[in-house]
N, C-alpha and C positions, 0 to 999 in steps of 0.2 A: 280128157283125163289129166290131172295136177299130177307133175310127177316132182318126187325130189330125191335129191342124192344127196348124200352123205359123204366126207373124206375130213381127212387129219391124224385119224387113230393110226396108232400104232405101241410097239413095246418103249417105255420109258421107266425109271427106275423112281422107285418114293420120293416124294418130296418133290418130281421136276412135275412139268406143265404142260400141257398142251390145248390145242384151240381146235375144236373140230368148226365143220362148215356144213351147213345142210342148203343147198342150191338150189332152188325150186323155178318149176315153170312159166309161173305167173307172179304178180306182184306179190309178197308178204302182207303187204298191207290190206288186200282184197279177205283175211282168215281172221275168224275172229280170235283165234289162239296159234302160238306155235309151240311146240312144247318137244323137247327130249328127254326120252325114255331110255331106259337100260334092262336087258337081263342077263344076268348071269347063269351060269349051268347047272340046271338043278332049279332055278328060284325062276319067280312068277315077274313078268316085265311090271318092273315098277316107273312110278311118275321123277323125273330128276328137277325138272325145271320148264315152267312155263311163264310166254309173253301173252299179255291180252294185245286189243287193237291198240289201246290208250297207251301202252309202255308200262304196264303195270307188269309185276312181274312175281312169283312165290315161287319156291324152293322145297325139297326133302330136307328134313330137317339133317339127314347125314353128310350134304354137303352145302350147309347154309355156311357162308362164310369164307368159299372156298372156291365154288364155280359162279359163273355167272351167265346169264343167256341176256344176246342182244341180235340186234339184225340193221341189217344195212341196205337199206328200200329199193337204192339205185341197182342193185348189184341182184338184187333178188334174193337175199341169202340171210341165215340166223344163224349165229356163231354160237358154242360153249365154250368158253372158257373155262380149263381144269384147270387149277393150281393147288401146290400141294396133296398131289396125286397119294393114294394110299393102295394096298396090294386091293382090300375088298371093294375099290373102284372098278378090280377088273372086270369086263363086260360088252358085252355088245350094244353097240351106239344107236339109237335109232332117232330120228327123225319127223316128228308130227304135225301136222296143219290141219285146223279144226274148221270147216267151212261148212255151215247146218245145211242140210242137218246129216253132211258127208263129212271124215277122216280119212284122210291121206296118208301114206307111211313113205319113207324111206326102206331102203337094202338094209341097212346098217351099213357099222363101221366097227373095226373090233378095237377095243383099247384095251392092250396086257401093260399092269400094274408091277414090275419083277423087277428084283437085285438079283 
């Protein structure tokens, strides 16, 4: 069984940054996708940002421009990058690895968006 964890989130005020980490068991490179998800309370887990195998890479269009997803082979791990945090960022972080014809999840992680 792939597992992977999720950390970084936490409360940060509009406008700052953070970098979560999702840490998985086996190589990144072994999935054809990694992707993080979010939902908030009340809404349906939506798609934020995913990597293909190649480094290809697409976005929600609510945070094109503003987070970015990458991963680090050696390490085992695929990072988001938030910048420019907004309050309706706030959410629970989750974690994906698409390896067919099975998905993998993470715990989460929570990210509060608050002044």
């Amino acid at each position: 069984q792939v597992q992977l964890v999720e950390s970084g989130g936490g409360l940060v005020q509009p406008g700052e940054s953070l970098r979560l980490s999702c840490a998985a068991s086996t190589s990144i490179s072994t999935f054809y996708t990694m992707a993080w998800y979010r939902q908030a309370p009340g809404k349906q887990r939506e798609l934020v940002a995913v990597r293909g195998r190649g480094g290809n890479t697409d976005y929600a269009d609510s945070v094109k421009g503003r987070f970015t997803i990458s991963g680090d082979n050696a390490k085992n791990t695929v990072y988001l990058q938030m910048n420019s945090l907004k309050p309706e960022d706030t959410a629970v972080y989750y974690c994906r690895a698409q390896w067919a014809p099975q998905s993998f999840w993470g715990p989460g992680t929570q990210v509060t968006v608050s002044s």
